[in-house]
C-alpha positions as CSV (number, residue, x, y, z in Angstrom):
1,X,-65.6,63.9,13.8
2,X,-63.6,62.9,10.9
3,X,-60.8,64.6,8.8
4,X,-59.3,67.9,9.3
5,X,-62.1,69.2,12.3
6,X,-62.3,70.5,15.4
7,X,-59.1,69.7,17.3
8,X,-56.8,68.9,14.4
9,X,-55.8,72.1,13.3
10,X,-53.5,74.3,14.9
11,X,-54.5,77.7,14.1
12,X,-52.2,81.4,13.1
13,X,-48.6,80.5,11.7
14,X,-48.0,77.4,13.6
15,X,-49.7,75.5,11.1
16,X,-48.0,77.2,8.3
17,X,-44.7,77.0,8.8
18,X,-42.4,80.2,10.6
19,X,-44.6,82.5,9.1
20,X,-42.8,85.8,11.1
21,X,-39.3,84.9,9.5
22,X,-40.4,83.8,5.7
23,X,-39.7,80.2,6.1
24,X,-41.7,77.2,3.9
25,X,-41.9,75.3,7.1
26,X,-40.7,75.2,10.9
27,X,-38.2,72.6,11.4
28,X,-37.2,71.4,14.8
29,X,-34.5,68.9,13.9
30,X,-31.8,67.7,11.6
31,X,-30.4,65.0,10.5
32,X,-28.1,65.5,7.5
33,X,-27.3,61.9,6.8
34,X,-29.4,58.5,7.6
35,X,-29.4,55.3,6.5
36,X,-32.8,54.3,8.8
37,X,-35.5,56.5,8.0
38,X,-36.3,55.4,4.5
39,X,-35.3,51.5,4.3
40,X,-32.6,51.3,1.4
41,X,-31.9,55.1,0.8
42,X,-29.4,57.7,1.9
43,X,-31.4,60.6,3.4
44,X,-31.0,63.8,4.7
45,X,-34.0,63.8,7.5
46,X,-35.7,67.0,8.1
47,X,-37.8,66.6,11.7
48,X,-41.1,69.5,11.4
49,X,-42.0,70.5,14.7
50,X,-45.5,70.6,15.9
51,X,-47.6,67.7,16.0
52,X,-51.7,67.4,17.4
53,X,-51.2,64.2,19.0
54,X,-50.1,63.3,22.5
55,X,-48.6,60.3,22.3
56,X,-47.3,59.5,25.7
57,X,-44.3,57.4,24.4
58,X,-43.1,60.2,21.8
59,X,-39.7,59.7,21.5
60,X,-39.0,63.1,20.4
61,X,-41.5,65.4,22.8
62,X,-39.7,68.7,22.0
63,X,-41.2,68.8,19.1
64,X,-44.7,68.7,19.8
65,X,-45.3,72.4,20.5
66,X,-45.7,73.7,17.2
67,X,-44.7,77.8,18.0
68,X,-41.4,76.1,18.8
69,X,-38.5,78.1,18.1
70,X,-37.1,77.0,14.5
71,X,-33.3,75.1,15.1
72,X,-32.5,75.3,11.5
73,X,-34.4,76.9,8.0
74,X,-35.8,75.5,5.5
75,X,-33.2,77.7,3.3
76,X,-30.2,76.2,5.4
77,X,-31.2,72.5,4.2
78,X,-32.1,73.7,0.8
79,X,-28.3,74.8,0.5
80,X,-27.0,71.5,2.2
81,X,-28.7,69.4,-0.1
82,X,-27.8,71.5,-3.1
83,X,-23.9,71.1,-2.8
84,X,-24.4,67.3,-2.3
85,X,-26.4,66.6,-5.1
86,X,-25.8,63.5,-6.7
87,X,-24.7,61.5,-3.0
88,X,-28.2,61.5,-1.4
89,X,-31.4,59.5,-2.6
90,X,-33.6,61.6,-1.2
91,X,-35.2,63.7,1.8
92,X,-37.3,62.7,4.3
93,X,-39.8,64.6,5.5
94,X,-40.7,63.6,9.3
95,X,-41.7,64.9,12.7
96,X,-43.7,66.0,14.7
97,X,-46.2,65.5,12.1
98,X,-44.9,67.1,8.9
99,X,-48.4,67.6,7.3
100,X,-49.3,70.0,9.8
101,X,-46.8,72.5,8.1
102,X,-49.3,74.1,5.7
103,X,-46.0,75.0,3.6
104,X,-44.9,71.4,3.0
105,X,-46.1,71.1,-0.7
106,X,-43.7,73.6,-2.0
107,X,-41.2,72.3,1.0
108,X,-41.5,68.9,-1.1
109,X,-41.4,70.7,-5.2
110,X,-38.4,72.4,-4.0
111,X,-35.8,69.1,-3.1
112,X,-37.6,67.3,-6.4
113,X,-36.4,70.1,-7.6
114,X,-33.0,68.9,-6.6
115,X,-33.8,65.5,-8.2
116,X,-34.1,64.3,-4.9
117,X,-36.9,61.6,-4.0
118,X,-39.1,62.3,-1.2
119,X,-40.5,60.4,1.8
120,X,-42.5,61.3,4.4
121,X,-43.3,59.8,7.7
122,X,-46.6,60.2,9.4
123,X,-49.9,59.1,11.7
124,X,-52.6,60.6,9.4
125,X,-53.8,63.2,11.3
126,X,-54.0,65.2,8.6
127,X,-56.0,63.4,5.3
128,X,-56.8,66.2,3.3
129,X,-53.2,67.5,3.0
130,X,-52.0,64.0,2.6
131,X,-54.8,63.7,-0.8
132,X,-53.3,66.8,-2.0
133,X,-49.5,65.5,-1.8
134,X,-50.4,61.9,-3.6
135,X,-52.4,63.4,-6.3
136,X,-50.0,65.3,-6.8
137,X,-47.4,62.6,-7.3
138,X,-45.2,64.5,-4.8
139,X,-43.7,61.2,-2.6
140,X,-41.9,58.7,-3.6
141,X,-42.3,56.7,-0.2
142,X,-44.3,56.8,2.8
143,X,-43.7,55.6,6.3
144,X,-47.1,55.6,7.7
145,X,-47.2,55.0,11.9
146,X,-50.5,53.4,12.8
147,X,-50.6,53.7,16.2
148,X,-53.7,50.9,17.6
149,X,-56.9,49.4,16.0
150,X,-59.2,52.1,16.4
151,X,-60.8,51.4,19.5
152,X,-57.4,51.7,21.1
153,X,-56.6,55.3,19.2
154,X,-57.7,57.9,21.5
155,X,-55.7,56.2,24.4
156,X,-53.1,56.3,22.5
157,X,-53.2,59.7,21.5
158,X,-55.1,61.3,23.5
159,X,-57.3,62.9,20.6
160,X,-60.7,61.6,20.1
161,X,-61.0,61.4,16.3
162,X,-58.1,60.4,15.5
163,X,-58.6,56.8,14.5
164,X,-61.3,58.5,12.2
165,X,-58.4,60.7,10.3
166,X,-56.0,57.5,10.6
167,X,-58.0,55.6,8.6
168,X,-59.0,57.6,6.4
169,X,-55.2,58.7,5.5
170,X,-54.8,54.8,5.3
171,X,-56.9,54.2,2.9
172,X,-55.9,56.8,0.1
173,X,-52.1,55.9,1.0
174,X,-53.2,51.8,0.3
175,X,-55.4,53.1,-3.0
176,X,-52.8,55.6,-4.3
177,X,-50.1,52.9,-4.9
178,X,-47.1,54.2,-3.3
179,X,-44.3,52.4,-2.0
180,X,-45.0,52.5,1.9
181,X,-44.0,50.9,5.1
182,X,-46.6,50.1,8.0
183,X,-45.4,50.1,11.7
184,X,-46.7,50.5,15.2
185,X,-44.7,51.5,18.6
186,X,-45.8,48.7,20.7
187,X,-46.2,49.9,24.1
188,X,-47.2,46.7,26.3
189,X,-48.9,49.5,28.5
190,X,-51.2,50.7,25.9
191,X,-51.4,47.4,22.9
192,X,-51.7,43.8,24.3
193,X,-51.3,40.8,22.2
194,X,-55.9,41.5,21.6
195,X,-54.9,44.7,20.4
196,X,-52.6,43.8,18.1
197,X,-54.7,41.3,16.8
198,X,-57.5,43.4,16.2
199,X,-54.9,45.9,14.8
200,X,-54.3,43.2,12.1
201,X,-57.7,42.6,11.6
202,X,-58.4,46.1,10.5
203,X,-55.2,46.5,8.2
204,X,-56.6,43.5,6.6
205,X,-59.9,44.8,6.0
206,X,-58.2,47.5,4.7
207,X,-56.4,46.1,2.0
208,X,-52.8,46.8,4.1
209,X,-50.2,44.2,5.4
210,X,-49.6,43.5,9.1
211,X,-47.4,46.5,10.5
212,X,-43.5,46.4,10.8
213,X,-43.8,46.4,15.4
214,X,-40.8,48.1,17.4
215,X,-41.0,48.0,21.4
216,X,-41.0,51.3,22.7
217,X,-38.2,52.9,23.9
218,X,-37.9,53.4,28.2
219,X,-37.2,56.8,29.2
220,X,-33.7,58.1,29.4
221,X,-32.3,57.0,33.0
């Protein structure tokens, strides 16, 4: 199965932000100023909660339950990033998986709004809502996290078609011409040095570069 099927949505208000309190989106985390999520910008980074993959190295597991409780609105950042205008370069939109928020699009108009660029990190899960943001002309950069040549996805993740949506996400990020980064969590359990090679492989048959690699982090002691 391919796309946005069977497994990949998350149905009710989870998928569309925190529907019971009027917010654009459900945000699980904050980060008001970074110099690392969007190489040479100053960003304020939003983190969505909710994602459909279960990646057993997530670094940031709270927010994979989408009907998390919100720990900050959408209205709160708005506000932030109004007084400040003029000292950031833009927001970043990460997670989770930040396409899952159904409200994301206006999420997004709303800090251009700002004059803000935009720049969103994600796996892919989500193709057809990624289409709609890069016709649109709504990011300015995306960090893209492939996570294994296909084979290799559904260990990794733990969701069968996910290789299916990934590549299909990378291919209209590679044909849409925006500024992106590649990288992959290397988790010696999961990607040996065959993996990554075949990892390479693909991305090349793709038209993409080879993937910026970070080791994955050990659990906290």
């Amino acid at each position: 199965m391919t796309g946005e099927g069977a497994g990949a949505e998350v149905s009710g208000d989870a998928a569309s932000g925190d529907a019971a309190s009027g917010e654009v989106i459900r945000i699980g985390g904050w980060s008001r100023l970074s110099t690392c999520d969007w190489p040479g910008r100053l960003v304020t980074t939003v983190f969505c909660q909710g994602c459909p993959w279960r990646c057993g190295y997530c670094h940031n597991p709270g927010l994979l339950p989408a009907r998390a409780p919100a720990a900050v609105s959408w209205n709160e950042v708005l506000g932030h990033l109004a007084r400040r205008t003029g000292l950031l370069d833009g927001i970043v939109f990460s997670g989770g998986e930040p396409l899952l928020q159904r409200g994301l699009p206006q999420a997004v108009r709303e800090a251009r709004a700002l004059g803000l660029e935009v720049g969103l990190h994600t796996g892919g899960a989500f193709p057809r809502r990624l289409a709609r943001l890069l016709d649109a002309d709504l990011l300015d950069w995306v960090g893209f996290d492939v996570k294994a040549p296909p084979g290799r996805y559904e260990r990794v993740t733990g969701i069968g078609h996910a290789a299916a949506s990934a590549e299909r996400s990378l291919r209209l990020l590679l044909a849409s011409g925006v500024p992106h980064q590649l990288r992959t969590t290397v988790d010696p359990a999961l990607l040996d040095p065959p993996a990554m090679a075949d990892l390479d492989a693909w991305l090349a048959d793709l038209g993409g570069t080879p993937t910026h690699r970070q080791t994955v982090r050990p659990p906290a002691a």
